[in-house]
C-alpha positions as MATLAB code, in Angstrom:
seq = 'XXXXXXXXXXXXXXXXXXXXXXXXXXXXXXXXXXXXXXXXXXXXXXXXXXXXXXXXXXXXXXXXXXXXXXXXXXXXXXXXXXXXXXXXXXXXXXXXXXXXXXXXXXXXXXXXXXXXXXXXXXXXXXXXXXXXXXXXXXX';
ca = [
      57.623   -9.970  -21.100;
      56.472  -11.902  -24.233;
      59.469  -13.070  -26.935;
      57.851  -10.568  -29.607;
      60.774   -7.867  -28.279;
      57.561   -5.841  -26.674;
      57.989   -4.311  -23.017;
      57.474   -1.609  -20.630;
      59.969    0.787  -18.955;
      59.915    2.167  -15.293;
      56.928    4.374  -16.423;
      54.689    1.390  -17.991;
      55.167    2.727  -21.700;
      55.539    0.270  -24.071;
      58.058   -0.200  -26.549;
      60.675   -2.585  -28.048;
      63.558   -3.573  -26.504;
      67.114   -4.366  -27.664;
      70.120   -5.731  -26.217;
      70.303   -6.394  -22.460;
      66.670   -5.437  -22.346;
      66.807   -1.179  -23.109;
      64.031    0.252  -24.212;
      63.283    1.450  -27.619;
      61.275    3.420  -29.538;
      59.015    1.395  -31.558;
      59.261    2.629  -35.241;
      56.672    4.509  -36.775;
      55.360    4.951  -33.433;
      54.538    8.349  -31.554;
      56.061    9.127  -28.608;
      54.797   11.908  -26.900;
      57.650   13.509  -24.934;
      55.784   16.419  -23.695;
      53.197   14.426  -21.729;
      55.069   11.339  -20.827;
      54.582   10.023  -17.440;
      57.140   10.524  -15.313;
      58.404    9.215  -11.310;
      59.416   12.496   -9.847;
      61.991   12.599   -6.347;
      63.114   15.229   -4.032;
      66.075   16.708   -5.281;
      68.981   15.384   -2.196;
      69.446   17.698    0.313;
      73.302   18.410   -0.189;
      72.183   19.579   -4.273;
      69.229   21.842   -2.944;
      70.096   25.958   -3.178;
      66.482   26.787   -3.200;
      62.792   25.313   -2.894;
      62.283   21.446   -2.489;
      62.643   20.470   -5.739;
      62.233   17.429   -7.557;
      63.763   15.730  -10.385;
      62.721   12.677  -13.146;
      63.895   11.336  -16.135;
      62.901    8.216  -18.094;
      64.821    6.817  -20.392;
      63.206    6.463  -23.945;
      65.689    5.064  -26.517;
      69.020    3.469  -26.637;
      70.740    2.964  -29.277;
      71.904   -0.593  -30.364;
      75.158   -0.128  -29.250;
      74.450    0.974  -25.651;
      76.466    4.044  -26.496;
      73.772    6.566  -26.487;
      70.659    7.465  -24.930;
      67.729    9.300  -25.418;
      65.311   10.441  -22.224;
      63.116   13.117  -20.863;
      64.242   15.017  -17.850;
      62.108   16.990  -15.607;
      62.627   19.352  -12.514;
      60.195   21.103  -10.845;
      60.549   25.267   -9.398;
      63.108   25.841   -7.120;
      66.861   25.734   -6.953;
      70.024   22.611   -7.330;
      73.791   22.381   -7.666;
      75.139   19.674  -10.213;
      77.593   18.339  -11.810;
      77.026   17.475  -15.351;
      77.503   14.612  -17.586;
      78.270   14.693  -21.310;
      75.209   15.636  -22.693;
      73.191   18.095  -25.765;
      69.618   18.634  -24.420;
      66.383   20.215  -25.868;
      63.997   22.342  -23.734;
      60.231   21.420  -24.445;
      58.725   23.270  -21.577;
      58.806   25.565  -18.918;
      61.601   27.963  -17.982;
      65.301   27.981  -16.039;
      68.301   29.757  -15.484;
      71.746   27.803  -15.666;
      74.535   29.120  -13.453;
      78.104   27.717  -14.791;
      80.256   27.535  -11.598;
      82.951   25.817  -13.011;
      83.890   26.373  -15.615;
      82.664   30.252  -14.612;
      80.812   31.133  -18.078;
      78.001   33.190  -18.193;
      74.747   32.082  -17.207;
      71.921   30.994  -20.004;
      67.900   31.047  -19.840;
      66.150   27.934  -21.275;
      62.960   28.425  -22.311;
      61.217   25.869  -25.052;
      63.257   25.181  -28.247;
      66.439   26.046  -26.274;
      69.418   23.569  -27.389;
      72.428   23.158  -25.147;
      75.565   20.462  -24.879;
      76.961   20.672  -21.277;
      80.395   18.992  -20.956;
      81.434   15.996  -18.493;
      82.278   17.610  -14.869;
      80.441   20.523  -15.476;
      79.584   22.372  -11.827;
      76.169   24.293  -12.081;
      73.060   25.367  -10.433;
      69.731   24.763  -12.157;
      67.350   27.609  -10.795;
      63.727   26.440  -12.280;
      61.256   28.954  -12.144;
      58.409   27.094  -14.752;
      58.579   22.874  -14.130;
      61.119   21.849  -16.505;
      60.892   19.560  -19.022;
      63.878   18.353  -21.414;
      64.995   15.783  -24.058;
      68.246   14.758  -24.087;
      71.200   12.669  -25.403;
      73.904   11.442  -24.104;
      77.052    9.272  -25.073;
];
């Protein structure tokens, strides 16, 4: 890494970096979100309910702070049990279904443009039936 703030994530993609080294967006800068490269693993086997799925993220911003983060998220078709983290995401593509287990609410589709906060300790199953591709923030 050169002293001009420049570097590369896990993915390659260049882009500033603040405190302790995060990655940044570089301002004025396009980042393309939808096409982003991303490292995809199998989904562990005591989360699969369906398929052999696999997930990826890569982290694109953080703020100064280190109190947020902004990333892409991606899981391929098939079928996994999770439990969430405090988060408000944005579908860009593909489609799901989200099972709430625990709390028990009723289940959503996400489809692109679909904008949801999940909560801290959140038990659901994400059943992906188009690869799934999301922005998201989190504290």
């Amino acid at each position: 890494m050169s002293g001009d703030g420049g570097g590369t994530d896990e993915t390659g993609a260049a882009g500033a970096t603040g405190a302790a080294g995060a990655v940044r967006l570089t301002p004025g800068e396009v980042t393309d979100a939808a096409t982003r490269p991303l490292a995809h693993e199998p989904v562990p086997d005591d989360q699969v309910v369906a398929g052999a799925p696999t997930t990826a993220y890569g982290e694109l911003d953080v703020s100064a702070d280190g109190a947020r983060e902004l990333g892409v998220w991606e899981m391929t078709p098939g079928a996994m049990r999770d439990t969430e983290s405090d988060e408000v995401f944005l579908v860009i593509a593909g489609r799901a279904t989200v099972e709430f287990i625990d709390p028990a609410l009723p289940a959503i589709e996400l489809a692109p443009g679909s904008l949801v906060r999940l909560e801290a300790g959140m038990r659901t199953v994400w059943t992906v039936h188009e690869t799934l591709r999301k922005l998201y923030v989190a504290p």
